[in-house]
Every structure is written in structure tokens, then in C-alpha cells.
MDTraj code that builds the backbone (N, CA, C; nanometers):
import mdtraj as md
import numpy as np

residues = "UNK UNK UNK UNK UNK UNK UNK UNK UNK UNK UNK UNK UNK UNK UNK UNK UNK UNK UNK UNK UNK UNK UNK UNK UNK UNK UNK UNK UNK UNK UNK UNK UNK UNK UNK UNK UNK UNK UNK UNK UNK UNK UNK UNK UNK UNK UNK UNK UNK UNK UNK UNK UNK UNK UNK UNK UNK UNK UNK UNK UNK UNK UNK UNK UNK UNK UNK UNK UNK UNK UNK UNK UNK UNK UNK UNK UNK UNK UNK UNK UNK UNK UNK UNK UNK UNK UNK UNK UNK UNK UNK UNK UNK UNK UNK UNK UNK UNK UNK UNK UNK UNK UNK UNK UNK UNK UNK UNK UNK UNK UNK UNK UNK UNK UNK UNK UNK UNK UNK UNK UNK UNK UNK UNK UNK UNK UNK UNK UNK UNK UNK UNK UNK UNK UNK UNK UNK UNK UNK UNK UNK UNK UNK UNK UNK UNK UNK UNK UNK".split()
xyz = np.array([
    [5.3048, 15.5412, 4.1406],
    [5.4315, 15.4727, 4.1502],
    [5.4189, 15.3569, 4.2494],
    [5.4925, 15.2352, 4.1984],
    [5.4327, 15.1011, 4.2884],
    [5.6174, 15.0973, 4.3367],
    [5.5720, 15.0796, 4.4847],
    [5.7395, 14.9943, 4.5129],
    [5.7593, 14.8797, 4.5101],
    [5.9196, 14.8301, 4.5026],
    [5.9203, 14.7080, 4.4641],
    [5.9134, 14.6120, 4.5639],
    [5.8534, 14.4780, 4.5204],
    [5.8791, 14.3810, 4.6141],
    [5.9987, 14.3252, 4.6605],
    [6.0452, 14.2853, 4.8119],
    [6.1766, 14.2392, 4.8342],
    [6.1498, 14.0359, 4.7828],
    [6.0193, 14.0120, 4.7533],
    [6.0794, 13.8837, 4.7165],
    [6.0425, 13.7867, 4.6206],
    [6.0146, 13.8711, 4.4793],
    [6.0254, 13.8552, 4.3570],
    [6.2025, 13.9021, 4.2765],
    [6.2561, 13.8465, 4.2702],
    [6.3934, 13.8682, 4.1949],
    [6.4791, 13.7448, 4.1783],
    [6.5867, 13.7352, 4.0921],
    [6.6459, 13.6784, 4.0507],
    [6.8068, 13.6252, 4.0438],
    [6.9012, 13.5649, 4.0458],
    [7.0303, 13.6085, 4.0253],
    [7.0704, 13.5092, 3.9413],
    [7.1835, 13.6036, 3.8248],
    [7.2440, 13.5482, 3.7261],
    [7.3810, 13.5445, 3.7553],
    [7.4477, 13.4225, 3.7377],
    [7.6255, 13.4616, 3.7487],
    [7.6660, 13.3872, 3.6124],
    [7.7533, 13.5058, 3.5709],
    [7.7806, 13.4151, 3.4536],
    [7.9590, 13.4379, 3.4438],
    [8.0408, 13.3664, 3.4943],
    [8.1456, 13.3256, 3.4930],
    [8.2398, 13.3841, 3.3320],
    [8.3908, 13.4427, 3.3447],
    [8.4106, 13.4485, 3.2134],
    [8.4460, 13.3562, 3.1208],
    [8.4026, 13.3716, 2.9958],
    [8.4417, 13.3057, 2.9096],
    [8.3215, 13.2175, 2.9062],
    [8.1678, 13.1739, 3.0003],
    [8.1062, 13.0903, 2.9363],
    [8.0247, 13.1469, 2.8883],
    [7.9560, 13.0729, 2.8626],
    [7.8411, 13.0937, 2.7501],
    [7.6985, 13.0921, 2.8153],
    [7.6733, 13.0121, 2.9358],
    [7.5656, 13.0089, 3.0486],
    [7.5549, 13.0409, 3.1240],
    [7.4670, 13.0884, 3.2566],
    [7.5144, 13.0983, 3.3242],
    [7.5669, 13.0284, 3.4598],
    [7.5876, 12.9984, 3.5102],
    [7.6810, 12.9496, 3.6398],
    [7.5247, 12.9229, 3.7207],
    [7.4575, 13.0019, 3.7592],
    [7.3358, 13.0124, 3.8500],
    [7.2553, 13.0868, 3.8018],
    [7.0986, 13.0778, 3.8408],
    [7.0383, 13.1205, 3.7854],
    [6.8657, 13.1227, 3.8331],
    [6.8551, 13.2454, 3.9434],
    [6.7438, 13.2564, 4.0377],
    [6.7095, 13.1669, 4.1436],
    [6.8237, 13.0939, 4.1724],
    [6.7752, 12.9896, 4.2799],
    [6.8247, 13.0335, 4.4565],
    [6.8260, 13.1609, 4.4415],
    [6.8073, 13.1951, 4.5946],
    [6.6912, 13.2788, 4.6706],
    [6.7494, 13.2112, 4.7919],
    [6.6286, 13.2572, 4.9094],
    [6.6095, 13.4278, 4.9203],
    [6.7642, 13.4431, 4.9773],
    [6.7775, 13.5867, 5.0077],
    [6.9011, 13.6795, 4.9414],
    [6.9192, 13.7699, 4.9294],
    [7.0471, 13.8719, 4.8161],
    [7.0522, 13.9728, 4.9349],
    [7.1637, 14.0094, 4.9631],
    [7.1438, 14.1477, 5.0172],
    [7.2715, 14.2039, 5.0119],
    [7.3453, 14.2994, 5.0369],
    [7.4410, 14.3771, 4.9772],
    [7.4983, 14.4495, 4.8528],
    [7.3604, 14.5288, 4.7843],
    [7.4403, 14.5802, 4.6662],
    [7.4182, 14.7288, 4.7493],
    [7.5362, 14.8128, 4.7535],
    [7.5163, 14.8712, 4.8070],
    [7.6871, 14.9609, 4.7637],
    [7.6493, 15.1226, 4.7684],
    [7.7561, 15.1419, 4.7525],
    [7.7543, 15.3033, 4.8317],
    [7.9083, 15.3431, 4.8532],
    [7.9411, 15.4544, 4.9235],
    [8.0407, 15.5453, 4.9027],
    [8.0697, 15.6915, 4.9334],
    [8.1601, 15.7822, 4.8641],
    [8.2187, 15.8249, 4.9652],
    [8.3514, 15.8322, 4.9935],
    [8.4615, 15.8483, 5.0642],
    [8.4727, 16.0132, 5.0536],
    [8.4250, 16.0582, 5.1674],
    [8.4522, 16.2096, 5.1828],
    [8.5554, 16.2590, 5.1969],
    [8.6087, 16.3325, 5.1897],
    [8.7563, 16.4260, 5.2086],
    [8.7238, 16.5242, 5.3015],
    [8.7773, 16.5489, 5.4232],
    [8.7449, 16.6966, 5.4622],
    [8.8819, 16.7773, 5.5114],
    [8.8493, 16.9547, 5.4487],
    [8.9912, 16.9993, 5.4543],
    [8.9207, 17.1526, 5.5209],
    [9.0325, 17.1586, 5.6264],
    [9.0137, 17.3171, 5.6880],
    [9.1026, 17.3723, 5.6513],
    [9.0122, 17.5097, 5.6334],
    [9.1182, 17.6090, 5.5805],
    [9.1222, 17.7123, 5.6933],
    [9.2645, 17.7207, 5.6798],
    [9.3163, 17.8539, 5.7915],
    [9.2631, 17.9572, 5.8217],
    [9.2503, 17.9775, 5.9273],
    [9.1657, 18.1258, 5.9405],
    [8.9974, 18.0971, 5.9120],
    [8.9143, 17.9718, 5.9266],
    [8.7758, 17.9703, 5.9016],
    [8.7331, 17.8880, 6.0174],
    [8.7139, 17.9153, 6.1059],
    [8.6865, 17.7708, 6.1494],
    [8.5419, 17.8132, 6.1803],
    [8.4432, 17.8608, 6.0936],
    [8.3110, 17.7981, 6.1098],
    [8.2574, 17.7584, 5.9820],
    [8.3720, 17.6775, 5.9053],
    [8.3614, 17.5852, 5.7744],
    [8.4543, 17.5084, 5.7628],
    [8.3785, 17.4014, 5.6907],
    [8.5004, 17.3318, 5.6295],
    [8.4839, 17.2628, 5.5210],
    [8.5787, 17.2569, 5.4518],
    [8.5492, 17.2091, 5.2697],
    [8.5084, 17.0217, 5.2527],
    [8.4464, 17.0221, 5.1624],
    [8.4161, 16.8682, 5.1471],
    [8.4448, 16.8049, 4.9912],
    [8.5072, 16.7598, 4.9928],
    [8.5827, 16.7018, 4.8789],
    [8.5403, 16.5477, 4.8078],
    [8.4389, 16.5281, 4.7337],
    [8.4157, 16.3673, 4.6657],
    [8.5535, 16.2862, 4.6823],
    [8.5727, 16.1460, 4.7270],
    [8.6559, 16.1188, 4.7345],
    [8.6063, 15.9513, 4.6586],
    [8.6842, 15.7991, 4.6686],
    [8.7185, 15.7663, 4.5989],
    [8.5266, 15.6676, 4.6736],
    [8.4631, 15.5919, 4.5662],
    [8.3390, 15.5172, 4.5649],
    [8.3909, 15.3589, 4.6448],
    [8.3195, 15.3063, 4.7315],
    [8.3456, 15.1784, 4.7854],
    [8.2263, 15.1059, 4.7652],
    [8.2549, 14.9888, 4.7560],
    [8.1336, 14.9034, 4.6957],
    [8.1312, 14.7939, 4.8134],
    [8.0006, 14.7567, 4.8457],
    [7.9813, 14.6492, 4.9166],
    [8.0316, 14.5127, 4.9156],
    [7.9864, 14.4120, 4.9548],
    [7.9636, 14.2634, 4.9302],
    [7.8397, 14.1960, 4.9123],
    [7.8153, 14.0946, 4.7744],
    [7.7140, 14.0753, 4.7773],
    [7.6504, 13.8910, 4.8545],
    [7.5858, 13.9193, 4.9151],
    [7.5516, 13.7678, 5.0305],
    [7.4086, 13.6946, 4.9957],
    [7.4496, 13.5984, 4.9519],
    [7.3709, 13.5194, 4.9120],
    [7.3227, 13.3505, 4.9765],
    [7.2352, 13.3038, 4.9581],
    [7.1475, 13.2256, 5.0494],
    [7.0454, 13.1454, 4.9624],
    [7.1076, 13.0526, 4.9944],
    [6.9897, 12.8927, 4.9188],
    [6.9665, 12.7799, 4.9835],
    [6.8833, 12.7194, 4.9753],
    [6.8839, 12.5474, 5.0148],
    [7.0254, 12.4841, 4.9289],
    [7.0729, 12.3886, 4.9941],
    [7.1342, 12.3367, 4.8822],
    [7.0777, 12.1579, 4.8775],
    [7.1026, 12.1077, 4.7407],
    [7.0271, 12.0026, 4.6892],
    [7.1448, 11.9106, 4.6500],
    [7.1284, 11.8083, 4.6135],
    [7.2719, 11.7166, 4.5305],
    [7.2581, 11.7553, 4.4050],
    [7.2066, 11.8314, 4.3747],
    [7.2285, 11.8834, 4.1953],
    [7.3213, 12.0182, 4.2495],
    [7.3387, 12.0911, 4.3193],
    [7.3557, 12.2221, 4.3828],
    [7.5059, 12.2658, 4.3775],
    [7.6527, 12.1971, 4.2984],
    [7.7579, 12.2254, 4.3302],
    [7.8233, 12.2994, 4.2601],
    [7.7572, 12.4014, 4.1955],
    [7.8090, 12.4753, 4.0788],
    [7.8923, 12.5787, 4.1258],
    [7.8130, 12.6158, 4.2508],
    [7.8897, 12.7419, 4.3452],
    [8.0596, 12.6950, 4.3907],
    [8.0460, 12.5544, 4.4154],
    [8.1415, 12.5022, 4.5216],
    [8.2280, 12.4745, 4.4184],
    [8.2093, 12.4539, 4.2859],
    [8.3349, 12.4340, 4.1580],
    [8.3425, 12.5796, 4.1036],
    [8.2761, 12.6650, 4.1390],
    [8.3663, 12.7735, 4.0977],
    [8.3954, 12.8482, 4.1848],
    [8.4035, 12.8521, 4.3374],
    [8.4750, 12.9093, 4.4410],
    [8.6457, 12.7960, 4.4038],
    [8.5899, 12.6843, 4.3671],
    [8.7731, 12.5676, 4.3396],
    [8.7935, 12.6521, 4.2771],
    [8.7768, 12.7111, 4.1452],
    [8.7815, 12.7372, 3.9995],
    [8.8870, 12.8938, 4.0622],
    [8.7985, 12.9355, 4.1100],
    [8.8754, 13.1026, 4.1343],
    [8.9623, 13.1391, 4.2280],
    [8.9753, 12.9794, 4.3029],
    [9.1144, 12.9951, 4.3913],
    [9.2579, 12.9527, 4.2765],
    [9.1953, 12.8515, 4.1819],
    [9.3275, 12.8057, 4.1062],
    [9.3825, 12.8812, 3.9812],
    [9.2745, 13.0189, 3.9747],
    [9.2615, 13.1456, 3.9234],
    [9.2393, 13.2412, 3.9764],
    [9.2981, 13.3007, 3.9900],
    [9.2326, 13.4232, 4.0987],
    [9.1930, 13.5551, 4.0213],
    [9.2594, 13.5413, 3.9000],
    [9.2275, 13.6698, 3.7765],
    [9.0636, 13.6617, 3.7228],
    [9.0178, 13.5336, 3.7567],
    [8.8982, 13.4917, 3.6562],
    [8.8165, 13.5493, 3.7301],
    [8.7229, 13.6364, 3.6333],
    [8.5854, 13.6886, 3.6666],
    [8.4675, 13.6734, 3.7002],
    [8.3309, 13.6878, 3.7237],
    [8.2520, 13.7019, 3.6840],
    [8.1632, 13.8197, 3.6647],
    [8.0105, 13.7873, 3.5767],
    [7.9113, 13.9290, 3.6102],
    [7.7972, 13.8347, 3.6586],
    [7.7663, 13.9450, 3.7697],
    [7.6163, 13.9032, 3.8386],
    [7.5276, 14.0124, 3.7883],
    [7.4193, 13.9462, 3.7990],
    [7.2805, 14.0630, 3.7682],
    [7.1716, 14.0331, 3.8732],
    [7.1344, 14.1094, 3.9250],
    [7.0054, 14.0522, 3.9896],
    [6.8888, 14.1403, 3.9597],
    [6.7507, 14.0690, 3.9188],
    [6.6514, 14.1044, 3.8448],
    [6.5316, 14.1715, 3.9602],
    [6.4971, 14.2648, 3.9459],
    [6.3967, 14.3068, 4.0167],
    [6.2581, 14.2643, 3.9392],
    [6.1720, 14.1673, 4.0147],
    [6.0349, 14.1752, 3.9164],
    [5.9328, 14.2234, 3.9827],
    [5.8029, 14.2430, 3.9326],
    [5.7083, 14.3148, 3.9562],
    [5.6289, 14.2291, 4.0231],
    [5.4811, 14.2606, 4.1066],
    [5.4480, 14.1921, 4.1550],
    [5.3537, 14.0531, 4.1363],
    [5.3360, 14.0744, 3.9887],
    [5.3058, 13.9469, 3.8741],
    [5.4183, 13.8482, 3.8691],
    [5.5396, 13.8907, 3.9441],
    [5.6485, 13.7591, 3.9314],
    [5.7061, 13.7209, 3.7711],
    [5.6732, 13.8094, 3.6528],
    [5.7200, 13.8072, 3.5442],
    [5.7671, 13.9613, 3.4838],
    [5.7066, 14.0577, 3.5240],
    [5.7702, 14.1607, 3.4393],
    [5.9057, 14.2717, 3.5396],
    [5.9685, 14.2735, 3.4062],
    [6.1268, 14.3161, 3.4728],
    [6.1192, 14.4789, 3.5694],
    [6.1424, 14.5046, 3.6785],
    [6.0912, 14.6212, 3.6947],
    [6.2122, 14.7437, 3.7154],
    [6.3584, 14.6162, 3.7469],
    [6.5129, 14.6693, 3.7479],
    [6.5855, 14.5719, 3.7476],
    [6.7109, 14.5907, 3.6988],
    [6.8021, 14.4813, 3.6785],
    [6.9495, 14.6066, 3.7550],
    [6.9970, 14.5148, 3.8799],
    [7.1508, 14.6191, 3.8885],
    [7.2768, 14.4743, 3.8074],
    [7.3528, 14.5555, 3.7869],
    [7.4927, 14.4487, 3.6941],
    [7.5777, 14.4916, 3.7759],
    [7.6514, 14.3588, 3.8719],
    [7.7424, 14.4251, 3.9271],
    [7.9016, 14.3521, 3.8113],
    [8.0148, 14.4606, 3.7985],
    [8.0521, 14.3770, 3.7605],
    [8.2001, 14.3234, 3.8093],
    [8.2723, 14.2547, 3.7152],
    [8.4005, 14.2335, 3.7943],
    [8.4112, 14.1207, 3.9266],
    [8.3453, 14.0396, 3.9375],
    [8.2515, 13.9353, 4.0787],
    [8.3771, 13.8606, 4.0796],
    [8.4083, 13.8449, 4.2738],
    [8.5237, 13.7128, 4.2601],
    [8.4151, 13.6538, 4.3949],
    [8.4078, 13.5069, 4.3966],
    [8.3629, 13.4868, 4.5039],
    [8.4493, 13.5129, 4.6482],
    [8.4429, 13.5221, 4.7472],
    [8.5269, 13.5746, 4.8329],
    [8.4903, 13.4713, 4.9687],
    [8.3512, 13.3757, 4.9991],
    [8.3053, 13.3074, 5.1118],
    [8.1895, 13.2773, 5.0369],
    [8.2520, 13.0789, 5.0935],
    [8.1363, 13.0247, 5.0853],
    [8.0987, 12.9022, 5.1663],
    [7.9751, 12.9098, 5.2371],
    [8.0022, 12.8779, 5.3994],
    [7.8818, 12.7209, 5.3849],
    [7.9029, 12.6465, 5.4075],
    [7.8283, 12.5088, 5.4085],
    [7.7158, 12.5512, 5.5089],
    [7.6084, 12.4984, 5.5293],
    [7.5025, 12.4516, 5.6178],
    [7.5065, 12.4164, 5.7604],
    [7.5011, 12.4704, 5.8383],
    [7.5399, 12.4175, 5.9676],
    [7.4011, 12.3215, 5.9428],
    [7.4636, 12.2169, 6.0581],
    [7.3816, 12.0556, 6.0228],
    [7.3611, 12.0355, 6.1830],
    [7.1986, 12.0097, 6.2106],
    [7.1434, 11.9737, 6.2847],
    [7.0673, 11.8839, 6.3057],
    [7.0425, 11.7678, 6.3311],
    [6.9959, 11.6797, 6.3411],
    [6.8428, 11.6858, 6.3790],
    [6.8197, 11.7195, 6.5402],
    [6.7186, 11.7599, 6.5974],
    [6.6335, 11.8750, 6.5163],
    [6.6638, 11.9062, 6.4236],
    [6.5893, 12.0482, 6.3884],
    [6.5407, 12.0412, 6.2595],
    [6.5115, 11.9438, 6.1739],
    [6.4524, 11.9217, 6.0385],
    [6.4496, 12.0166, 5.9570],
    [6.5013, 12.1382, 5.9987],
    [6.5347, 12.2661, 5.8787],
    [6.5793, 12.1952, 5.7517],
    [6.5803, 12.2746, 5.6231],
    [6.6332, 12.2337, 5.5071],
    [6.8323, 12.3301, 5.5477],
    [6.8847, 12.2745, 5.4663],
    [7.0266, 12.3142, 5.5193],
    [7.0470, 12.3795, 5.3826],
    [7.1135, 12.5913, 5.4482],
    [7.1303, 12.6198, 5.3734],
    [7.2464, 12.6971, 5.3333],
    [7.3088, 12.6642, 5.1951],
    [7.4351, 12.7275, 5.1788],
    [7.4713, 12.8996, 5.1569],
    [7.5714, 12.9523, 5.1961],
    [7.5583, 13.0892, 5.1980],
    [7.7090, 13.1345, 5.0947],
    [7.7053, 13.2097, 5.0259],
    [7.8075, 13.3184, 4.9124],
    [7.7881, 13.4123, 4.8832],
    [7.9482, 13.4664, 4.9395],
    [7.9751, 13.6155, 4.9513],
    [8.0412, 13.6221, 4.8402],
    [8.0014, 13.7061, 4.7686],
    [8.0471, 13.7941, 4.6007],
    [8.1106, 13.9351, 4.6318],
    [8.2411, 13.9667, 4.6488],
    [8.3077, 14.1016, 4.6084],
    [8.2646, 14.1195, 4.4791],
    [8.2529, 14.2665, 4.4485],
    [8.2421, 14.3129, 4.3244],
    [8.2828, 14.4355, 4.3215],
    [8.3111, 14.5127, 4.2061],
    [8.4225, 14.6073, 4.1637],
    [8.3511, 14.7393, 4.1685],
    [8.2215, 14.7123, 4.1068],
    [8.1154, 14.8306, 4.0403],
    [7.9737, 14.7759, 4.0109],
    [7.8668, 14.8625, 4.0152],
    [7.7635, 14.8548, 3.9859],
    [7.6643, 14.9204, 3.9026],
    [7.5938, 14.8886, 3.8251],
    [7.4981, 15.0091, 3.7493],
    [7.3682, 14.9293, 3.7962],
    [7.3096, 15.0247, 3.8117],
    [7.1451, 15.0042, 3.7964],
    [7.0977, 15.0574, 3.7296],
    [7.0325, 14.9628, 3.6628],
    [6.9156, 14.9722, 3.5295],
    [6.7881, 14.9618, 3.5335],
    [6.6710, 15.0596, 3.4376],
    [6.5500, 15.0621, 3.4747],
    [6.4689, 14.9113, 3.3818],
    [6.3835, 14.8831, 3.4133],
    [6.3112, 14.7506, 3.3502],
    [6.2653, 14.7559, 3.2468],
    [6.2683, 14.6602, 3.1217],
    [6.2721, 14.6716, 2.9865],
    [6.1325, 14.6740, 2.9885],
])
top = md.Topology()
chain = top.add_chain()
for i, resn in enumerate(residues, 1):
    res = top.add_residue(resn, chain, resSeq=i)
    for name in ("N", "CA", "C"):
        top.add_atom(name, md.element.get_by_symbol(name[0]), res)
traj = md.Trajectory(xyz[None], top)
């Protein structure tokens, strides 16, 4: 069993209703798919060297994302406009796990239901010749992870 690499992968957003997608593998770094289960805990009378544990309701992360940005680069910044002057409108993200050949699929998670929620410009430095890079935060509803075709 091989583990996966953190920096072979991909991200797809594909906005509803189009037909393309919105973006498409051009970031640095992804991090937040991540999810968690809301415990319940209940004592019962007369036990107190137990106590019951109850599944309670699933919470889902935020997903944070990270690129250079370029003058071709404003696709993010018209659909953060796009989903303030809509706030119902969707998207689905996918992000691709690849193998360490950089071509074969090794997992894909779908998160779905995506609103952008933050999206933060480049802090700009003069003295420091860094490339300047833009950052977006993706709420999302739910997630599946899938094994690689």
C-alpha cells in the first residue's frame, strides 16, 4: 500500500448551471476537507460510573485555498460578485488525489453544495519580490470520498 502524496492534486469548481468548470487545478495549497460528529452525552440516574453516548448531528469544515494570482486569474473574484447577488447559487468542488506519476487518479473527495464564503487579495510588498498570492474559503454542505478510477 503506497500513501498519498500531499502535492500532486487538483481542484475543480464547477458553478451551477455551467457547463465548465469555473477553475481547474491551479492551486498551490487545499486544506480543509474535513469532517466531524457531534456527540450527545446523557447520564442516567443512579449510574454514575457510565454514561451514554449518543451520534449526534455531522459538521463539515471549510475548504482554503491558495494560488498565485495572474491578469488572466479573475474567475474566483466574478463568482464570489456572482454569489453575493445570489446567495442560493451553488457550486460542486472535487479535488483529485493523484499518484506519484502526477497522472493516475488515486481519490477524488466531491464536496457538495460550495458557497464561497472569503476571498482575501495578496498582501503587496514591495521590498520582497514574492509572487502575490490570492486565498478562498469554500463552505460546503457534505462530502463523499471516492476511491480512484
Amino acid at each position: 500500500m503506497r500513501p498519498f502524496t500531499a502535492f500532486n492534486f487538483a481542484v475543480e469548481i464547477v458553478p451551477e448551471g455551467a457547463s465548465a468548470p469555473l477553475v481547474n487545478a491551479a492551486f498551490s495549497d487545499c486544506d480543509g476537507i474535513e469532517m466531524a460528529m457531534d456527540v450527545k452525552t446523557i447520564r442516567e440516574g443512579g449510574s454514575n460510573d457510565r454514561q451514554i453516548r449518543l451520534a449526534g448531528p455531522a459538521t463539515f469544515g471549510q475548504l482554503t485555498l491558495k494560488r498565485g494570482m495572474s491578469e488572466d486569474s479573475f474567475e474566483l473574484w466574478r463568482w464570489m460578485s456572482d454569489s453575493l447577488a445570489h446567495p442560493g447559487k451553488r457550486a460542486q468542488a472535487t479535488v483529485v488525489f493523484y499518484g506519484s506519476d502526477g497522472a493516475s487518479e488515486r481519490a477524488r473527495v466531491v464536496l457538495q453544495r460550495c458557497l464561497p464564503v472569503k476571498l482575501k487579495a495578496p498582501s503587496l510588498i514591495a521590498k520582497d519580490g514574492a509572487i502575490a498570492v490570492e486565498e478562498l474559503q469554500i463552505a460546503y454542505e457534505s462530502f463523499t470520498m471516492q476511491p480512484g478510477k
